[in-house]
C-alpha positions as CSV (number, residue, x, y, z in Angstrom):
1,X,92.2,-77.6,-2.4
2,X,90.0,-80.0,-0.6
3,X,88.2,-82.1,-2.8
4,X,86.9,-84.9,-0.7
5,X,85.9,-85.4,3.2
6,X,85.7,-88.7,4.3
7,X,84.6,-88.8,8.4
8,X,81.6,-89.3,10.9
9,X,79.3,-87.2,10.8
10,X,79.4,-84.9,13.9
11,X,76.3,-82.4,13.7
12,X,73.2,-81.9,11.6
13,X,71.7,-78.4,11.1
14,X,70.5,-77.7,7.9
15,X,72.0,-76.3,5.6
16,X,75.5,-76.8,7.9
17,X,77.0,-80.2,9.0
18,X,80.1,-80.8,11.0
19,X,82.1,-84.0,10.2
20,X,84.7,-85.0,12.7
21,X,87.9,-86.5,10.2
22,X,90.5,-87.8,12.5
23,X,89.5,-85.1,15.2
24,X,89.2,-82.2,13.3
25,X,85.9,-80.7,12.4
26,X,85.3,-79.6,9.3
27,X,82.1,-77.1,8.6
28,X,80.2,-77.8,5.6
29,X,77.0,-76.1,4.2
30,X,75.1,-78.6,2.1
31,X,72.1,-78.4,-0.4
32,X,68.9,-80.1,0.7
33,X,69.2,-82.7,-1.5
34,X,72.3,-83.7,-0.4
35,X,71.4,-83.5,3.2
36,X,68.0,-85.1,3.0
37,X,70.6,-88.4,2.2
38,X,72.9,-88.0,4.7
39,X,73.5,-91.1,7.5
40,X,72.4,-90.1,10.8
41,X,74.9,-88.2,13.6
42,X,77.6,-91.0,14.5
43,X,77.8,-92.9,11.3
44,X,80.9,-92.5,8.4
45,X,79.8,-90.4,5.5
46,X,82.0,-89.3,2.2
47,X,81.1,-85.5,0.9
48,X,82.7,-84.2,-2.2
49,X,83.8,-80.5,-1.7
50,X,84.4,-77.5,-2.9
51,X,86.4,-75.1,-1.2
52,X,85.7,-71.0,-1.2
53,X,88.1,-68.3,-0.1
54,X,86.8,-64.8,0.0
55,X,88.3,-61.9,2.1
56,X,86.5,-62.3,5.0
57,X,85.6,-65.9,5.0
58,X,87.0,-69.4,4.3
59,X,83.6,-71.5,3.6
60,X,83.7,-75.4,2.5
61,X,80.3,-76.5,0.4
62,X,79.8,-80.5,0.6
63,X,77.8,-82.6,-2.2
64,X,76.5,-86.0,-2.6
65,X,77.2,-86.5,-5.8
66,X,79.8,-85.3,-8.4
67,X,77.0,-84.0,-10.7
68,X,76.0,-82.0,-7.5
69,X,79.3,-80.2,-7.4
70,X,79.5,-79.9,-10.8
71,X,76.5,-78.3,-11.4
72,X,77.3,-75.8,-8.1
73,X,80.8,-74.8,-9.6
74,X,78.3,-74.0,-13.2
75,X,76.0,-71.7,-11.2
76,X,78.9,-69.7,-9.2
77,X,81.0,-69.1,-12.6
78,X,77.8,-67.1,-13.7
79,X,78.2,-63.1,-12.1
80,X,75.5,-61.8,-9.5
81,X,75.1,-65.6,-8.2
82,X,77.2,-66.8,-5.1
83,X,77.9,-70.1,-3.2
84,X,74.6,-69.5,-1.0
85,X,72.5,-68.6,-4.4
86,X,73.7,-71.4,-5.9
87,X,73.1,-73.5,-3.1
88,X,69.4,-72.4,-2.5
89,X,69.1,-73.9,-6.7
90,X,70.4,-77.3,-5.7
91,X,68.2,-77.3,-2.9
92,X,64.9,-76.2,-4.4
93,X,65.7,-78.4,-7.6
94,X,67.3,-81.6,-8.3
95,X,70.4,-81.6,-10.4
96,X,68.2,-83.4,-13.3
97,X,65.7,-81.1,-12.6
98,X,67.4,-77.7,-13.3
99,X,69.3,-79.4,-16.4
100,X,65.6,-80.3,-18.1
101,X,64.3,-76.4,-17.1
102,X,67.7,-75.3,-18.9
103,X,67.3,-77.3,-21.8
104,X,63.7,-76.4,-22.0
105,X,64.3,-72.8,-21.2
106,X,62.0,-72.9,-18.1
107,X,62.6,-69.6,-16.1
108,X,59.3,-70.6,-14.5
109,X,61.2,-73.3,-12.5
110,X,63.8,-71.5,-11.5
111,X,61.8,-68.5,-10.2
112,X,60.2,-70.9,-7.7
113,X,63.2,-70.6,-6.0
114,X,63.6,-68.6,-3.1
115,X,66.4,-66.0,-3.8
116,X,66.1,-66.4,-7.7
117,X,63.9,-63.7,-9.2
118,X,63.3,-63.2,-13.2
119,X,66.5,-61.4,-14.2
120,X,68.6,-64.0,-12.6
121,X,66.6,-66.9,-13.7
122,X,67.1,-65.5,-17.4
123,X,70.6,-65.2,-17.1
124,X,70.7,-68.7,-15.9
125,X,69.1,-70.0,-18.5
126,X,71.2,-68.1,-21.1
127,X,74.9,-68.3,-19.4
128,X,73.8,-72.1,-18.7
129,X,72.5,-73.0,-22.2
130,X,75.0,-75.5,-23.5
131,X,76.6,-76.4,-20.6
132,X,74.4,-77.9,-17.9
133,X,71.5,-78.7,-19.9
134,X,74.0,-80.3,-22.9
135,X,74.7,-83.7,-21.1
136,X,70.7,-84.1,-20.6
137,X,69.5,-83.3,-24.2
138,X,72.5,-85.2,-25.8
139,X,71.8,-88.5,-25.6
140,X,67.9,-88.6,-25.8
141,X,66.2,-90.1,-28.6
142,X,63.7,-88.8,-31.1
143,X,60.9,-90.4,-28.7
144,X,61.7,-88.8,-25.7
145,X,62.1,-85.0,-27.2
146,X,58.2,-85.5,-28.4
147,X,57.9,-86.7,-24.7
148,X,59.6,-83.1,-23.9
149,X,57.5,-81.5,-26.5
150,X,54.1,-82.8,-25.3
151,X,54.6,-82.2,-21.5
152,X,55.4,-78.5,-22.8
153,X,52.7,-78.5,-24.7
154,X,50.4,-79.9,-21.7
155,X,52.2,-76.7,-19.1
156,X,51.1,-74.5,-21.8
157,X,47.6,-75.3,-22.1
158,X,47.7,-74.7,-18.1
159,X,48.4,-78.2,-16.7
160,X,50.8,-78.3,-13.8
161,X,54.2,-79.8,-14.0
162,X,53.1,-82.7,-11.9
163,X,50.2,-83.5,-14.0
164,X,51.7,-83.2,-17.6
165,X,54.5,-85.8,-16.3
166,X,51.9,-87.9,-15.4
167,X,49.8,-87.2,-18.5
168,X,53.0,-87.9,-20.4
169,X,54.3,-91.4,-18.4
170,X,51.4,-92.8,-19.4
171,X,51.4,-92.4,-23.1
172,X,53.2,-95.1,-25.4
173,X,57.0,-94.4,-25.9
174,X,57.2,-94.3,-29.4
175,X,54.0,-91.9,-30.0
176,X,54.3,-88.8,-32.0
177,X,54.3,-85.1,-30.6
178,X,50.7,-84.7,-32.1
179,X,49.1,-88.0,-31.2
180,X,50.6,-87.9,-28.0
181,X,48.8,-84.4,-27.2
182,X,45.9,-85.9,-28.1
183,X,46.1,-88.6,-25.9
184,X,47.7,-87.1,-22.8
185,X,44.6,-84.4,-22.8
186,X,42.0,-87.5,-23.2
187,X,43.6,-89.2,-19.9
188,X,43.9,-85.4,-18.4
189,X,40.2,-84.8,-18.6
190,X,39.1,-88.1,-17.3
């Protein structure tokens, strides 16, 4: 119903935001990442929505980005997770974040979380499969699923997300899944 606010923003208190449109003020609750980018009080700001009517409670959800949203109306389609679930993803992972730990079948991401324990990271991963993590995996080239392959080889071997990423920037682009391992724990032991 309302798919777009455009206004100045009135109030900042995460997660909820007040823009003033035209004199009316309309109360949004926003992921982190969204409001971590948002202007300061006073200045115009545009907010995709998405509006939620329950029994008791008419609640508006503002994004950044349209693969924000997108990603939010994908998590509240799956059963036992709600707006505020689904918010508490976006803001404890990045949208590109959450579509790599999909497509790598990572509950260990998602139970970082606050609100999201092992069942519910599971089902995530499983209702989510080809849909959120599809768009990510798709258009990659043979180089950069043997990047994927050696950074989960490195978080296997005990090496910290942070530090197989870095392990695994530095390498050469086109190296091979075994070579590359090879390499990355070389530069890791250094």
């Amino acid at each position: 119903m309302i798919g777009q606010l455009s206004g100045t923003l009135a109030q900042k208190n995460p997660p909820e935001i007040l823009v003033d449109c035209h004199g009316v003020g309309y109360e949004l609750s926003v992921p982190m990442s969204t409001f971590y980018h948002l202007p300061a009080v006073g200045q115009p700001v545009v907010l995709l929505t998405h509006f939620v009517v329950r029994e008791d409670a008419q609640l508006l959800y503002g994004f950044g980005t349209a693969a924000e949203r997108e990603a939010f109306r994908q998590l509240i389609k799956i059963s036992g997770v709600g707006p505020r679930t689904a918010l508490a993803v976006l803001s404890g992972l990045s949208v590109a974040e959450l579509a790599q730990a999909i497509t790598a079948q990572e509950a260990g991401r998602l139970v970082k979380v606050p609100g999201i324990g092992k069942k519910t990271a599971e089902r995530l991963l499983l209702e989510l499969k080809g849909k959120l993590g599809a768009e990510l995996s798709s258009p990659r080239s043979a180089s950069s699923d043997a990047q994927a392959d050696i950074e989960q080889a490195l978080r296997a071997l005990g090496y910290n997300d942070k530090e197989a990423a870095a392990a695994v920037q530095a390498l050469p682009p086109d190296v091979g899944v075994s070579e590359g391992i090879k390499l990355a724990l070389k530069a890791l032991a250094r």
